[in-house]
N, C-alpha and C positions, 0 to 999 in steps of 0.2 A: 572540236567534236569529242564529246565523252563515247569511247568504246569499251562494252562488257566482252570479252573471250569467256564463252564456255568450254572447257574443254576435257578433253578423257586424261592429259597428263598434267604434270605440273610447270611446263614450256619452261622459261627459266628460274624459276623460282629452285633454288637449291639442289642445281644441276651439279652432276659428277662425274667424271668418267670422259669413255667419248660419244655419249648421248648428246652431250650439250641440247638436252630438250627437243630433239629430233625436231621432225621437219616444223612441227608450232613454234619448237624454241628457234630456230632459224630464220622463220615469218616476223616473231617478234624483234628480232634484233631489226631486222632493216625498217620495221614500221615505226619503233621507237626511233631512229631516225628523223622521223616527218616534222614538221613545227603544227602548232593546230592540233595536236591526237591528244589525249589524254587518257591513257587503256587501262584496264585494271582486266585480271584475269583470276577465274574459278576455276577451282579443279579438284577433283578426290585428293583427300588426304586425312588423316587421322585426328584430327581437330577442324574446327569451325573457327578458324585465324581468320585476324585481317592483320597486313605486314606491310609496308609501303619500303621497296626499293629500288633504285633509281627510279626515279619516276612515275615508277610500276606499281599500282596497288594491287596488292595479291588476298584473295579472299580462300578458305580451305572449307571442301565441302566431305562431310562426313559420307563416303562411301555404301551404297548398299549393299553387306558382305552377306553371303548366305540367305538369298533370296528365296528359298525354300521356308523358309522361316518370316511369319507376318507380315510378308513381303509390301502389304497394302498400306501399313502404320508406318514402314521405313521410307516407304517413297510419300507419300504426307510428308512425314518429316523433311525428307530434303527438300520437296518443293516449299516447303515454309523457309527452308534457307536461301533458296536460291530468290525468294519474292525478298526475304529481307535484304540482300547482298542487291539486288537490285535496287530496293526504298533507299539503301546506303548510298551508292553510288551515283545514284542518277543520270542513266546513260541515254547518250540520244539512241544507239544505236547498238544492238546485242547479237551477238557473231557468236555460234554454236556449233562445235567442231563435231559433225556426224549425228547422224539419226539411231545409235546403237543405244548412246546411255541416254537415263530420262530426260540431260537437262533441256532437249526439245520442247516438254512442257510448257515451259514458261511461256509460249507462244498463246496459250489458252487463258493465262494470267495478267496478260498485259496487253494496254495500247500501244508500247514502244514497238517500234519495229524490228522483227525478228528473222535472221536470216540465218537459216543452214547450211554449212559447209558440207553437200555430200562423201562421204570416205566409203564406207561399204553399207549397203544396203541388207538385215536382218532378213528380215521376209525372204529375199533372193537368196543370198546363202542359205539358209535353210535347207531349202528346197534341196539343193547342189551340197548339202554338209559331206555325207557317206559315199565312198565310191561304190560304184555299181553291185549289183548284186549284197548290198549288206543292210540289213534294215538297224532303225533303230533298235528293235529289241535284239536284233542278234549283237549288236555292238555292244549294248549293255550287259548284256548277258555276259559278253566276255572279260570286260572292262567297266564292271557296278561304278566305280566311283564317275564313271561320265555321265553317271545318272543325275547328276547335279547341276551339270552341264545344259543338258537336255530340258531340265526342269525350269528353270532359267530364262531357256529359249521359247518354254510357251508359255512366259511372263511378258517376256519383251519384244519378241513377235509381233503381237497385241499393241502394246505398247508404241514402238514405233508407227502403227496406223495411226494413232490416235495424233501422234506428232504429224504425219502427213497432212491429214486433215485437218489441224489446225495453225499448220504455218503458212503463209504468203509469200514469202519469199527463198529462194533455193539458189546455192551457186555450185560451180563443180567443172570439170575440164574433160568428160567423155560424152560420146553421144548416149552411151548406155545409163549415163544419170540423170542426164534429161530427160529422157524416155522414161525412167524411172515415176521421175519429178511430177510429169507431165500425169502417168496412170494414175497414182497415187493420191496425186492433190491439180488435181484438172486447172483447180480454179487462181494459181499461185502463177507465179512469175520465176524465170529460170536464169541465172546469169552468168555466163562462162570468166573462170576464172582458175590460171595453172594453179600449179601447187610447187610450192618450195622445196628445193633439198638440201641437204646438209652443204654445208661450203667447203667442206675438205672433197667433198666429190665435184663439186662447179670446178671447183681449183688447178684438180689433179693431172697429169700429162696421160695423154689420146693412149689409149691401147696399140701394141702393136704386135704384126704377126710376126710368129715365130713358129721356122715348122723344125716337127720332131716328130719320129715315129711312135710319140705316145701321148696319144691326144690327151688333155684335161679340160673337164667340162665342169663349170660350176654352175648351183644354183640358192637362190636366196630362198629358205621355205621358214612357213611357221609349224607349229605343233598337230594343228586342227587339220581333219583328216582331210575338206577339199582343196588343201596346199599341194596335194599327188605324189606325198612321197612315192607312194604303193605305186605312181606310173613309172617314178624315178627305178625305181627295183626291176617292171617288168621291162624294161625299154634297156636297162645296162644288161639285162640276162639276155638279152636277145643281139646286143652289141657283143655280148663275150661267148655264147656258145654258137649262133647261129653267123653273125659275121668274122668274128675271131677278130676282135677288134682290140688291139692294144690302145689301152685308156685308161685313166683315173679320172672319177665324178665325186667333186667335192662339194657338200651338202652341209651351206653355212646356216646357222639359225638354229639348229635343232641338236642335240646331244646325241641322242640316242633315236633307232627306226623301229623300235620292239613290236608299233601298232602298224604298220606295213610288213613288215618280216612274217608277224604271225599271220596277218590277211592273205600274204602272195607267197608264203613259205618258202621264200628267198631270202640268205643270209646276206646282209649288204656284205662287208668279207668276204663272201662268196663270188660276186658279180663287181668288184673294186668300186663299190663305193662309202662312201666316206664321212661318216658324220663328225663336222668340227663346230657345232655349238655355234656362240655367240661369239663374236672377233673384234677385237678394235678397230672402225675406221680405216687407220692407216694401214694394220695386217690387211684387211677385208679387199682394200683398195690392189696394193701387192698380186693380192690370190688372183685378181681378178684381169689384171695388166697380164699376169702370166699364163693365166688360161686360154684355150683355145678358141672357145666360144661359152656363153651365158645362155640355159636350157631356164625357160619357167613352166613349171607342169599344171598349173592349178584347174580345178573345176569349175569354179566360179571366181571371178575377179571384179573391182571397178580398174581403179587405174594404181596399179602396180609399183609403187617407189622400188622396190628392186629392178625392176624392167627398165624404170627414168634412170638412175644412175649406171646398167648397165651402158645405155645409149650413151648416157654421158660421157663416158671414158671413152666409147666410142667401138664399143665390143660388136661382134655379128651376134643376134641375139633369135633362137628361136624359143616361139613363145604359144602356148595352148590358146584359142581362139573361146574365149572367155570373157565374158560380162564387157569394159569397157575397154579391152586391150587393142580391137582393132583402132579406134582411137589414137592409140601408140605406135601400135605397130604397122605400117605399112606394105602389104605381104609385096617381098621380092625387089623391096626397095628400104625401106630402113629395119628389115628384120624378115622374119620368115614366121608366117602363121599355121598352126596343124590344129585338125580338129582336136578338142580336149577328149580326153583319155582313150586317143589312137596312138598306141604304143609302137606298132608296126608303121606308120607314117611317119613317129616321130626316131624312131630309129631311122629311117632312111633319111631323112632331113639333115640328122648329124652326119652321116656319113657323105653324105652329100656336099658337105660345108668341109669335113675335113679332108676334102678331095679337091676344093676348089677354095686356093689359097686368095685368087685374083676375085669370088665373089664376096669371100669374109671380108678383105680389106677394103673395099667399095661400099659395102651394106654400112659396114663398121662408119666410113669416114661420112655417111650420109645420117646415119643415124645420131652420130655425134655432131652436127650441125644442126639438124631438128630437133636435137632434147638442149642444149646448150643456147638457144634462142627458146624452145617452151620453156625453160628452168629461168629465166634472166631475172632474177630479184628487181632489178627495178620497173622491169615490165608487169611484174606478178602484183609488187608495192601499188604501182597507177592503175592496174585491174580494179586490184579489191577498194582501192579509196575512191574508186568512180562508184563505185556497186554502193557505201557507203553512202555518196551524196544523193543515188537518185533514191535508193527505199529511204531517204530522210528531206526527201525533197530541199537536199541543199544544195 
């Protein structure tokens, strides 16, 4: 079977670091594995390459940067690459990692069968971008350059409809993408299938507890504002002035909190919390064995790869009650659910967990057994090559 990967990264094609291609570059190693596959994968990159290695044909699709600018003549363009990268290859079958970037399209260009890998849903975020009380123009107003951002989004907004209603087939691993799948494109076909994680997290030894009278709580956030830093702020100011909670909250992913600091006019220094950027793997892994508990804040979510290798390790994890996460999470049994941006619920949560050493460790070792059988590569590998035979009626 010839497989096309569309996808947002470059999976392993001239991987560095400890990305090793994140969770696509992880999916690919074990599917290259299979006898019978023959995969070739697309992805942004600054030329229109085709490179064949191991086995792998790798095609480079010219990126549309600066979509504010002729936006209609740049996505032309790519869909002419992405119809020729398919007349190249000739796949049975074409596997498109998320309904964010255009290459959805291709679903309106072709008889091949076209299946989406749901990741986060546009439209839905949207909606959930700003936390409460902040509108777009007061966002821009304060911060012009996220006007770019914004601009963008009511490109691709649009955009992704246009891919709902024109693809038949959807795959994904919450009930919140199905339900998605389902409003969207009524008339398509839905098919559950986990998603990969990296293998130094499958790998790693179970978290365990350690108590100290100073709790450390980590979280994995991105840039964009409904990741919650701004709950992270009010929820440690309310752990340090109102409960006098000795604690450090380390806040991996992001450098700097300047767009929450200035919203909640809370200086993270202020309330001990912590921004440490981007980490390797194995640091990441470390921070996270030695923490007390994994907090995720977000506004909107589907299904959360910080939350899966939280579980992995085998952490007590609480987690905002967002898009695909009860999915995940099982309230009071492989984690603890709080309404999203109830800061005063998710404060008592923590304090709740670091008071009860006997339910961290239980949640912990339950949740580490439900993400370590959803995560199992070769169960994920028989998923998606089943999903493969039936939209190809093989």
């Amino acid at each position: 079977m010839r497989v096309l990967w569309l996808a947002g990264n470059n999976a392993l094609y001239r991987y560095s670091g400890d990305q090793h291609g994140g969770w696509i570059g992880a999916l690919q190693r074990e599917v290259q594995k299979e006898d019978g596959i023959m995969l070739a994968v697309g992805f942004p990159w600054t030329d229109c390459i085709k490179e064949e290695r191991d086995g792998v044909v790798y095609y480079g699709i010219k990126d549309i940067r600066h979509p504010i600018f002729r936006y209609k003549a740049k996505l032309n363009k790519q869909m002419q690459r992405l119809q020729a990268i398919v007349d190249d290859f000739k796949p049975n079958v074409i596997h498109v990692f998320g309904t964010e970037i255009a290459y959805g399209m291709i679903a309106g260009l072709t008889k091949i069968p076209v299946i989406i890998h749901i990741q986060g849903v546009l439209g839905a975020i949207y909606e959930a971008w700003l936390p409460q009380n902040l509108s777009w123009r007061g966002y821009i107003l304060h911060y012009p350059k996220v006007y770019f951002g914004y601009d963008a989004l009511q490109k691709f907004v649009p955009r992704e409809r246009t891919i709902f209603s024109q693809c038949r087939y959807f795959m994904g691993r919450t009930d919140w993408d199905k339900d998605i799948s389902q409003l969207l494109s009524p008339e398509s076909t839905y098919f559950h299938c986990d998603e990969m994680l990296r293998p130094e997290i499958l790998q790693a030894g179970a978290w365990q507890y350690h108590s100290s009278d100073d709790v450390t709580i980590v979280s994995i956030v991105g840039e964009a504002p409904y990741k919650g830093t701004d709950t992270i702020l009010r929820t440690a100011k309310i752990l340090k002035d109102d409960a006098k909670m000795n604690f450090t909250w380390n806040v991996i992913g992001i450098r700097f909190l300047r767009f929450a600091e200035r919203l909640t006019g809370i200086k993270a220094a202020d309330v001990n919390v912590i921004p440490m950027g981007r980490i390797e793997v194995n640091h990441l892994i470390k921070r996270m064995q030695e923490a007390t508990m994994f907090v995720h804040p977000s506004y909107i979510e589907n299904s959360s790869n910080a939350i899966c290798e939280a579980q992995c390790l085998g952490m007590p994890v609480i987690a905002t009650h967002a898009g695909g996460t009860t999915t995940l999470v099982e309230h009071e049994s492989t984690g603890i659910v709080v309404p999203a941006n109830d800061v005063y619920m998710l404060a008592a949560q923590i304090i709740r967990l670091t008071n009860d050493s006997d339910k961290c460790v239980s949640m912990g070792k339950k949740a580490r057994m439900v993400a370590l059988m959803r995560h199992n590569p070769q169960k994920i590998v028989s998923e998606l090559l089943g999903i493969y035979k039936s939209v190809t009626n093989g």
